[in-house]
Each structure stands twice: as C-alpha cells, then as structure tokens.
PyMOL CGO cylinders between C-alpha atoms (Angstrom):
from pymol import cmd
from pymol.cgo import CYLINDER

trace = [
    CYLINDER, 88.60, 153.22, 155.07, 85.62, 154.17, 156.77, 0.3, 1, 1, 1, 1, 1, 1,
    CYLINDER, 85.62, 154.17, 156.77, 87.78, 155.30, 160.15, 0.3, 1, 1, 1, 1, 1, 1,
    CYLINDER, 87.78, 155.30, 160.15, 90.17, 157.94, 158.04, 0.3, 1, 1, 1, 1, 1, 1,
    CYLINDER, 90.17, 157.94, 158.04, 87.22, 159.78, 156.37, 0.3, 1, 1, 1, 1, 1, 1,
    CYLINDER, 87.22, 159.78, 156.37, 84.07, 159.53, 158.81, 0.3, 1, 1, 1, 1, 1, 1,
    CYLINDER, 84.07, 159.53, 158.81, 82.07, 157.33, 156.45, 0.3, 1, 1, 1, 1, 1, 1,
    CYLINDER, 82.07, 157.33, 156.45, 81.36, 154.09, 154.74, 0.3, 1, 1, 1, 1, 1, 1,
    CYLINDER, 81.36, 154.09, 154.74, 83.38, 154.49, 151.21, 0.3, 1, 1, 1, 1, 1, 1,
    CYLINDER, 83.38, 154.49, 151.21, 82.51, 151.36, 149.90, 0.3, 1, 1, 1, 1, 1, 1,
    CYLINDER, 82.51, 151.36, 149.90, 78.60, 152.46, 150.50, 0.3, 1, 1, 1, 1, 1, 1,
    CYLINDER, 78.60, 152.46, 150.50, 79.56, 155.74, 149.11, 0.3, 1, 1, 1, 1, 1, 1,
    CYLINDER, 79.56, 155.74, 149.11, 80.98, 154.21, 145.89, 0.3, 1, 1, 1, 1, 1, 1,
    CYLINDER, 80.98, 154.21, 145.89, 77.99, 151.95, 146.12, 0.3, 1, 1, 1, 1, 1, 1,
    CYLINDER, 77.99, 151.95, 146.12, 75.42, 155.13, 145.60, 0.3, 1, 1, 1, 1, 1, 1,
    CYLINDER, 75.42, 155.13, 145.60, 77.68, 156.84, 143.20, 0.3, 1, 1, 1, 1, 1, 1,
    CYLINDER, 77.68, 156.84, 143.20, 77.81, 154.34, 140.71, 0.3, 1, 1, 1, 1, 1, 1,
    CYLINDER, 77.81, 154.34, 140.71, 74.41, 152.94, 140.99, 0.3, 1, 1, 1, 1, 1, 1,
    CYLINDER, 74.41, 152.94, 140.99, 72.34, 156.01, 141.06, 0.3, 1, 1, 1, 1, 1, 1,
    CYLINDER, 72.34, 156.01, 141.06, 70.43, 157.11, 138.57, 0.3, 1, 1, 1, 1, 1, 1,
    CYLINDER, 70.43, 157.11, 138.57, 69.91, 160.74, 140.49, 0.3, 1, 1, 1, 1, 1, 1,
    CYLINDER, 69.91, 160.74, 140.49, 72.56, 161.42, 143.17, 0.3, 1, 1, 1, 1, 1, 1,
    CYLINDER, 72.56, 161.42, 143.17, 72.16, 163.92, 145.78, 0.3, 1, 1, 1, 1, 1, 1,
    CYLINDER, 72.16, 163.92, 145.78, 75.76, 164.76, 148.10, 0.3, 1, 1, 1, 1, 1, 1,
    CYLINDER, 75.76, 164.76, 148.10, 75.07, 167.04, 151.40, 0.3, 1, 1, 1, 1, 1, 1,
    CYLINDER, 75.07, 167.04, 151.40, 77.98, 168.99, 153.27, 0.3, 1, 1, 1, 1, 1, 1,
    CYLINDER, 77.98, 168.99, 153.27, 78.46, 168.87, 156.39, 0.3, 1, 1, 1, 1, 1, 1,
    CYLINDER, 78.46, 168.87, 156.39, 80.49, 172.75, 156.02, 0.3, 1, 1, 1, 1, 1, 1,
    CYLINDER, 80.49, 172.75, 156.02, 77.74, 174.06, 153.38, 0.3, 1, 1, 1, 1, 1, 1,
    CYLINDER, 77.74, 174.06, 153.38, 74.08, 174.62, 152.93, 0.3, 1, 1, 1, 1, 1, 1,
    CYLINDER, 74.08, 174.62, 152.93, 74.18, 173.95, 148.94, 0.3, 1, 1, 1, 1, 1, 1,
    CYLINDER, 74.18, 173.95, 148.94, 74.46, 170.42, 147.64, 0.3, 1, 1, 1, 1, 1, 1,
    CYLINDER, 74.46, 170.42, 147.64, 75.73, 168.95, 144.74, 0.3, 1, 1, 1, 1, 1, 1,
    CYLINDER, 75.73, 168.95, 144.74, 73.16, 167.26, 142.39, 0.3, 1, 1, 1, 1, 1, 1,
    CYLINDER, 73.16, 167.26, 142.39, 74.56, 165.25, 139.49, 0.3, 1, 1, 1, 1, 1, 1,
    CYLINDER, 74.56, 165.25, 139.49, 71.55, 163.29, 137.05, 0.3, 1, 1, 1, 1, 1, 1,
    CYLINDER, 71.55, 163.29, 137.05, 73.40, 160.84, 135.34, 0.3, 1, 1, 1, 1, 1, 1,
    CYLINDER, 73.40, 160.84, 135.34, 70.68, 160.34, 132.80, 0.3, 1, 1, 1, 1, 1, 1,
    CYLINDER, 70.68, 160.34, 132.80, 71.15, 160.84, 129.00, 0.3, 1, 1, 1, 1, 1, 1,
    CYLINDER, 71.15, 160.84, 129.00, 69.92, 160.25, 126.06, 0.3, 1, 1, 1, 1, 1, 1,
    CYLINDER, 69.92, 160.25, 126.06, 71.13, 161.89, 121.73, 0.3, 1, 1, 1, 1, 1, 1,
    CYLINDER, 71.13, 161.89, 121.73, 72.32, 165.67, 122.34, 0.3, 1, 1, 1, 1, 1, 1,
    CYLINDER, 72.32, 165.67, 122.34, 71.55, 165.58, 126.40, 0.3, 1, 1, 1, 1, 1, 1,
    CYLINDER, 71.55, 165.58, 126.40, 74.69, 164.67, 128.70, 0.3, 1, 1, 1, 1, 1, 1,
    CYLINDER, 74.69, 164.67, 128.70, 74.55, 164.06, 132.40, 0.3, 1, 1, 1, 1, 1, 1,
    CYLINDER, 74.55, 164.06, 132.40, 74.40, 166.79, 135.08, 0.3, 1, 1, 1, 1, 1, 1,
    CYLINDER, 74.40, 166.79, 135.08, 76.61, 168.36, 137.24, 0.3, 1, 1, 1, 1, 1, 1,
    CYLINDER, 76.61, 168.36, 137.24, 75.48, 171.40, 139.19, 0.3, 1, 1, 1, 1, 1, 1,
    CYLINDER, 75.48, 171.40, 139.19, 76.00, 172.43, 142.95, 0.3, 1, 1, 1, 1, 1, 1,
    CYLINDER, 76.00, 172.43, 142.95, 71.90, 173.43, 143.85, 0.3, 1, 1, 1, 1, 1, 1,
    CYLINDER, 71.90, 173.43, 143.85, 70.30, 174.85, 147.23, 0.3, 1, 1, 1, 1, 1, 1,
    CYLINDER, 70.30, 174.85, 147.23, 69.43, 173.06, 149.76, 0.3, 1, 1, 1, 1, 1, 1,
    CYLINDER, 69.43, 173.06, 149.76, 65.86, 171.61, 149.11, 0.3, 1, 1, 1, 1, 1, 1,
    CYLINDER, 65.86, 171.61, 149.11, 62.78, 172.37, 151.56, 0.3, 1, 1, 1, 1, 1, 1,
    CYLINDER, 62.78, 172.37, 151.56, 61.66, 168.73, 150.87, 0.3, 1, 1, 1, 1, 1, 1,
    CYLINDER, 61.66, 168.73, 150.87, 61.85, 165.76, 148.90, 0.3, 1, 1, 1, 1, 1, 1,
    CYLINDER, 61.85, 165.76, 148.90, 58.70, 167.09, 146.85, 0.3, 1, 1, 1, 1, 1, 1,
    CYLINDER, 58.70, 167.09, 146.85, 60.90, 170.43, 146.37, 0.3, 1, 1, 1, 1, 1, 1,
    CYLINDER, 60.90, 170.43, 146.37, 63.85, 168.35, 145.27, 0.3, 1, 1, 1, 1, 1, 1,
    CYLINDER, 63.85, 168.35, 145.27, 61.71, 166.64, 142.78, 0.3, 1, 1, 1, 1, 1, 1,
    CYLINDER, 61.71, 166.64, 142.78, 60.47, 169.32, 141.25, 0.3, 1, 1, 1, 1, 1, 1,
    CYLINDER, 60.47, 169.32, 141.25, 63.40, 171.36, 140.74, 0.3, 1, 1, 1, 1, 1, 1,
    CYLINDER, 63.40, 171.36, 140.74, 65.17, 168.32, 138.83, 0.3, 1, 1, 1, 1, 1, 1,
    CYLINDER, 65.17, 168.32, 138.83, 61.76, 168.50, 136.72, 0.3, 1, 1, 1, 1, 1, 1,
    CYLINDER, 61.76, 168.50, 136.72, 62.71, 172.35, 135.66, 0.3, 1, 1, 1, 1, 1, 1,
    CYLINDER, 62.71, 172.35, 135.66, 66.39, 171.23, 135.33, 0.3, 1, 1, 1, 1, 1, 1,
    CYLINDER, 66.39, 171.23, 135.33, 66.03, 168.52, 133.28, 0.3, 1, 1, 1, 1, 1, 1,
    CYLINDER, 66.03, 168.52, 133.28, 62.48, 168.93, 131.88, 0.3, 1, 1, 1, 1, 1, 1,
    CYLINDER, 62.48, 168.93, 131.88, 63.63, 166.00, 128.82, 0.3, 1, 1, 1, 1, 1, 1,
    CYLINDER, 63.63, 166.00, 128.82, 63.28, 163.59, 131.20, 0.3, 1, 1, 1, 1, 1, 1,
    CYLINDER, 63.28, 163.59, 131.20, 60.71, 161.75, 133.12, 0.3, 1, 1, 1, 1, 1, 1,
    CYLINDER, 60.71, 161.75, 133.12, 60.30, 162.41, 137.37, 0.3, 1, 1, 1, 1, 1, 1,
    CYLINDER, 60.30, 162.41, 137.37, 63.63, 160.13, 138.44, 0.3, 1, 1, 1, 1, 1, 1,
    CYLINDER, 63.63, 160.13, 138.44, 61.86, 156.86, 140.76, 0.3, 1, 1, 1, 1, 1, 1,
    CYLINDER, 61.86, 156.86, 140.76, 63.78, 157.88, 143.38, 0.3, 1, 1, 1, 1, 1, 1,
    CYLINDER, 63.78, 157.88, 143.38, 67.12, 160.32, 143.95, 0.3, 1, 1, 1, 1, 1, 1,
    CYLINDER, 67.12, 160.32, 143.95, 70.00, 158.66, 146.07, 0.3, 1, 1, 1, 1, 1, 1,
    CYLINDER, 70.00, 158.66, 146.07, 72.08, 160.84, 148.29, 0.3, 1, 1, 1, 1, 1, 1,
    CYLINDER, 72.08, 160.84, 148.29, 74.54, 160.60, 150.90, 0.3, 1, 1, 1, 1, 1, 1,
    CYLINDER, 74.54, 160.60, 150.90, 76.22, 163.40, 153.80, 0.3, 1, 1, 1, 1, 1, 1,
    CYLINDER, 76.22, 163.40, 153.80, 79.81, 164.12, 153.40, 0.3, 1, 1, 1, 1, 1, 1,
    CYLINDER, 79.81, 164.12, 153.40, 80.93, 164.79, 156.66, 0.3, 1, 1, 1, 1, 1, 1,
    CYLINDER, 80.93, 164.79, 156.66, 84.56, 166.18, 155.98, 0.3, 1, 1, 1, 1, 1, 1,
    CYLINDER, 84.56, 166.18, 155.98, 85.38, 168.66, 153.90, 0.3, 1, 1, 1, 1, 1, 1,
    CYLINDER, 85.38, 168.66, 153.90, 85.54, 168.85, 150.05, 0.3, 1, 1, 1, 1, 1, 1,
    CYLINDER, 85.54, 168.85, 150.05, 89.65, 168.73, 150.20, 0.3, 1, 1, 1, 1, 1, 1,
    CYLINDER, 89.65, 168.73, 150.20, 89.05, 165.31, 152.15, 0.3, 1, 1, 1, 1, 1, 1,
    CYLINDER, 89.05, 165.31, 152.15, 86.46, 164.14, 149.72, 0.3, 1, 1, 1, 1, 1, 1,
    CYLINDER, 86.46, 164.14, 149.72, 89.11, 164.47, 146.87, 0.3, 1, 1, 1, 1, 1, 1,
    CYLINDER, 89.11, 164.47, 146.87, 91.42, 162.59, 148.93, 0.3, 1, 1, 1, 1, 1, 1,
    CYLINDER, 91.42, 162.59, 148.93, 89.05, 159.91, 149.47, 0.3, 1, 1, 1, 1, 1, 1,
    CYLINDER, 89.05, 159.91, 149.47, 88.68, 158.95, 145.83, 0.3, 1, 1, 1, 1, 1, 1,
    CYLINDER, 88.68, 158.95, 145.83, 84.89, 159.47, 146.38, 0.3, 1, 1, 1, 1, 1, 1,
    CYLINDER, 84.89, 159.47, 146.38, 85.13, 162.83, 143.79, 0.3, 1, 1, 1, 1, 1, 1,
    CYLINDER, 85.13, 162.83, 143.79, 87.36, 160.85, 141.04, 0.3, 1, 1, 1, 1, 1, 1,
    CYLINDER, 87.36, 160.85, 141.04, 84.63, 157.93, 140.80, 0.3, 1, 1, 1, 1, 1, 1,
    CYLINDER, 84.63, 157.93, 140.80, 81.67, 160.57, 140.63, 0.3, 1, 1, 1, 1, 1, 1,
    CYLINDER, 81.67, 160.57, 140.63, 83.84, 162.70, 137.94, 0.3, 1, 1, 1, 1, 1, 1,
    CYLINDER, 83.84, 162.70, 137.94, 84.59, 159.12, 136.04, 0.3, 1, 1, 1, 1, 1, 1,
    CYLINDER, 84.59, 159.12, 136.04, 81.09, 157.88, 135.66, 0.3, 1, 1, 1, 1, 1, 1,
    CYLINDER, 81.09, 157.88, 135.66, 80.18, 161.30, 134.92, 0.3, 1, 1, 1, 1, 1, 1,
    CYLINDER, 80.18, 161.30, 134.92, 82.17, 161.77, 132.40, 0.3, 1, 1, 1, 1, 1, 1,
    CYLINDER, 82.17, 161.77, 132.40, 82.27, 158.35, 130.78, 0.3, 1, 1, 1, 1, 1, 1,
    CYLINDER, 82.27, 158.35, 130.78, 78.64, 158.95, 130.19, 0.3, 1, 1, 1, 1, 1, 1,
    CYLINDER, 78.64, 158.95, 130.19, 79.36, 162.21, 128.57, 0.3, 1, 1, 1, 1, 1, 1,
    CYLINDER, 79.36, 162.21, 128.57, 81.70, 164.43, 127.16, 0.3, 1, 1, 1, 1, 1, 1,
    CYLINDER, 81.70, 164.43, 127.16, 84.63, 167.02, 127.84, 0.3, 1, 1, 1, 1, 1, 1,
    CYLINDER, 84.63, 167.02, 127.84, 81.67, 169.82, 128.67, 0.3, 1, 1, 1, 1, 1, 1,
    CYLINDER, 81.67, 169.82, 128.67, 80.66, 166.84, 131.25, 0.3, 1, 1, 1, 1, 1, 1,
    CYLINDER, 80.66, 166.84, 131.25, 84.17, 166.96, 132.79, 0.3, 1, 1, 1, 1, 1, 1,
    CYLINDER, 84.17, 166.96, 132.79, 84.28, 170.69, 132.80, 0.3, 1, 1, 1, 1, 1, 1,
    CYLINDER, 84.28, 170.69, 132.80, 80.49, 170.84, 134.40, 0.3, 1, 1, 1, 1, 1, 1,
    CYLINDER, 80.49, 170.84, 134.40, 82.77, 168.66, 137.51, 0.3, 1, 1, 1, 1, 1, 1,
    CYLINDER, 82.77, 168.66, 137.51, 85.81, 171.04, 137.59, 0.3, 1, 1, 1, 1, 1, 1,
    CYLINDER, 85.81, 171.04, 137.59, 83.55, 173.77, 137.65, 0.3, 1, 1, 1, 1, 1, 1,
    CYLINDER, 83.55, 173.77, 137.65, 81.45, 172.29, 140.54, 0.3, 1, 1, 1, 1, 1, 1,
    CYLINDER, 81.45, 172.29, 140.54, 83.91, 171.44, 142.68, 0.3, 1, 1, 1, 1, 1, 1,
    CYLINDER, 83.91, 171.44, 142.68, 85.53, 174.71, 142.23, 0.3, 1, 1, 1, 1, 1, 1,
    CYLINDER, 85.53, 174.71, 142.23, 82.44, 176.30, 143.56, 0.3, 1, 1, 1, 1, 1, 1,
    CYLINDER, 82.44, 176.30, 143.56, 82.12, 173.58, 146.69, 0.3, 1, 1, 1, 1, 1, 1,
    CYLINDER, 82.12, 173.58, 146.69, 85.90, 174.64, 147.14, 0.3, 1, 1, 1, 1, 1, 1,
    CYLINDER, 85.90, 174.64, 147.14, 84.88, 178.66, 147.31, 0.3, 1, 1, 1, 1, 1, 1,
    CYLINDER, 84.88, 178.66, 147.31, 81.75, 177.79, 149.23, 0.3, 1, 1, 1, 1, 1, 1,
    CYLINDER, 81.75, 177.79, 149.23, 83.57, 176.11, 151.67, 0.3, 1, 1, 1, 1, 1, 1,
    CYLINDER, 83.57, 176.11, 151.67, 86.51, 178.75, 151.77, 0.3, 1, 1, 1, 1, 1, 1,
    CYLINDER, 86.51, 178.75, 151.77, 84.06, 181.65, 152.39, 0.3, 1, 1, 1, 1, 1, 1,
    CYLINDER, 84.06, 181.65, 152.39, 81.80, 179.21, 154.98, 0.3, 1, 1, 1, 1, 1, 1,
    CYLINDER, 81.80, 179.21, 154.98, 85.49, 178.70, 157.09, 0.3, 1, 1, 1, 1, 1, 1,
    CYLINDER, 85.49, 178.70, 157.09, 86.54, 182.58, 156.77, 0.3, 1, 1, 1, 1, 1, 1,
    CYLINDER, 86.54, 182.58, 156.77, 82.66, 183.52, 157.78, 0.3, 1, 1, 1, 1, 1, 1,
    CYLINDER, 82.66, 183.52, 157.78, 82.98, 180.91, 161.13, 0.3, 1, 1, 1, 1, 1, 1,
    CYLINDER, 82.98, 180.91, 161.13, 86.58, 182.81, 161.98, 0.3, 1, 1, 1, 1, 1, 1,
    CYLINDER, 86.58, 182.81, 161.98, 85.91, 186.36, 161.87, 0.3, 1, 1, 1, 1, 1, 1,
    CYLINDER, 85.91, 186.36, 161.87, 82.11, 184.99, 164.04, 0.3, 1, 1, 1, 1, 1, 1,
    CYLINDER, 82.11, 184.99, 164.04, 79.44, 185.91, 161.26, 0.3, 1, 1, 1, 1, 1, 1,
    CYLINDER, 79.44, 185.91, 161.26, 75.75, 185.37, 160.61, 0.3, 1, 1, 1, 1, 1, 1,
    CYLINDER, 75.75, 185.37, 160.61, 75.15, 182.45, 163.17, 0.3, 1, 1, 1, 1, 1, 1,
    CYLINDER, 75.15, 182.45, 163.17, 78.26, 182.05, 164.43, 0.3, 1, 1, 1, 1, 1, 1,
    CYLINDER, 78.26, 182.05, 164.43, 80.36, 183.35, 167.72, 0.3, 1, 1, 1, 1, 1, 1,
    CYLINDER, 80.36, 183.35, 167.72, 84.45, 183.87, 167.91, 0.3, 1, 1, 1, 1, 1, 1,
    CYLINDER, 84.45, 183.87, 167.91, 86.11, 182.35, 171.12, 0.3, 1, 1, 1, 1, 1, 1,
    CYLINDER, 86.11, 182.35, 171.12, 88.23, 185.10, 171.01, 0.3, 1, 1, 1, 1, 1, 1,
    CYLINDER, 88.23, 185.10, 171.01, 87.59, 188.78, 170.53, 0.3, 1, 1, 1, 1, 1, 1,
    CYLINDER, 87.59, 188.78, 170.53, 89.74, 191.35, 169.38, 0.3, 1, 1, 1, 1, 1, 1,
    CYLINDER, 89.74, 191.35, 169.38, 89.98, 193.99, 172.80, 0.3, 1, 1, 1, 1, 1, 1,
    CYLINDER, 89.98, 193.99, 172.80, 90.10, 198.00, 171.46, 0.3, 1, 1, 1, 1, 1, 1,
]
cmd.load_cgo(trace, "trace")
C-alpha cells in the first residue's frame, strides 16, 4: 500500500483512529485540515480545514478558541499527505477519518466532512491553476511569445 500512495497507510489509519486531536498537512496546500474528535452532551467532533500554524504553541492555542469547552488536548497527532486530495480519497484514508467522525457525531458531523473536503478540493484546484498560469512564487516553463 505504502508504494501506490507515497506513505505508510496502515500508520495513517493508525493516527486517524487513535487520535484524540488530528492534524493532516498537504503537500499541494498551505491550510490543513484539523478534526478534534472530542465530545461530550450538545458538542460533536470537529471538522474544519485551518491555516497553517506558526508553531505548535500557535496550534494549541487556536484549538483553545475553537473549542474553548474543552480542556488543552495532551498532545495533537498529525501526519503529511503527500499526494493530492483526489488520491487521498482513493486511498481510503478520507472514508476512515469521515467514519470515526461521524460515528462520534451526527449528520451536521458528516456534512462538516463534505464540506471540508470540498474546500481541500477548491484549494487544491486554484493551488494547480495558480502553478500553470506561473503565479505568486511560481515560474511557467513555457511562456506565451506576443
């Protein structure tokens, strides 16, 4: 498995259903995808694409002001995707992180997921287009002459 998508899945599956606070960085985009599986009566996990955080003290404290019902998580996992998001659908890596998710919650739970990756999938969409036509930081091999 690892060979066909760039990465340890059975590590991957490892983090997603073990952690408590789960952390997934792209390789194509500079926003991540933060999902606290954490509940408790009336509060159901969460599923939010986030910027990139300066540190680990940064990432800390903007869970705090997301989820300010809970206590300071001991520790967040994460893991780097290194394909794309298409790739990590294909992988079954987005199905077992929608599953726990939502077996913890409820159908807003499952929406929070569709809506996330639809966002990942536009990120990564615009992120593509922007490295085509050479923007921001990067250059096109080939130039249109005229």
């Amino acid at each position: 498995m690892s060979d066909e998508f760039g990465v340890d899945l059975d590590e991957v599956f490892r983090v997603i259903d073990t952690a408590e606070v789960l952390v997934v960085r792209f390789h194509f985009i500079d926003r991540r995808l933060l999902v606290d599986f954490r509940t408790r009566p009336g509060v159901e996990p969460l599923v939010r694409v986030v910027p990139r955080a300066e540190s680990v003290e940064d990432r800390f404290r903007s869970i705090k002001r997301l989820r300010p019902e809970f206590p300071l998580p001991e520790r967040v996992l994460s893991f780097h995707w290194p394909r794309s998001v298409p790739v990590l659908l294909a992988s079954g890596a987005w199905q077992r992180l929608v599953d726990r998710a939502s077996a913890l919650g409820s159908d807003e739970t499952t929406d929070a997921c569709a809506r996330a990756l639809e966002e990942l999938m536009a990120l990564e969409r615009k992120e593509v287009v922007a490295a085509i036509r050479g923007a921001a930081s990067y250059q096109t091999l080939w130039e249109r002459r005229g």
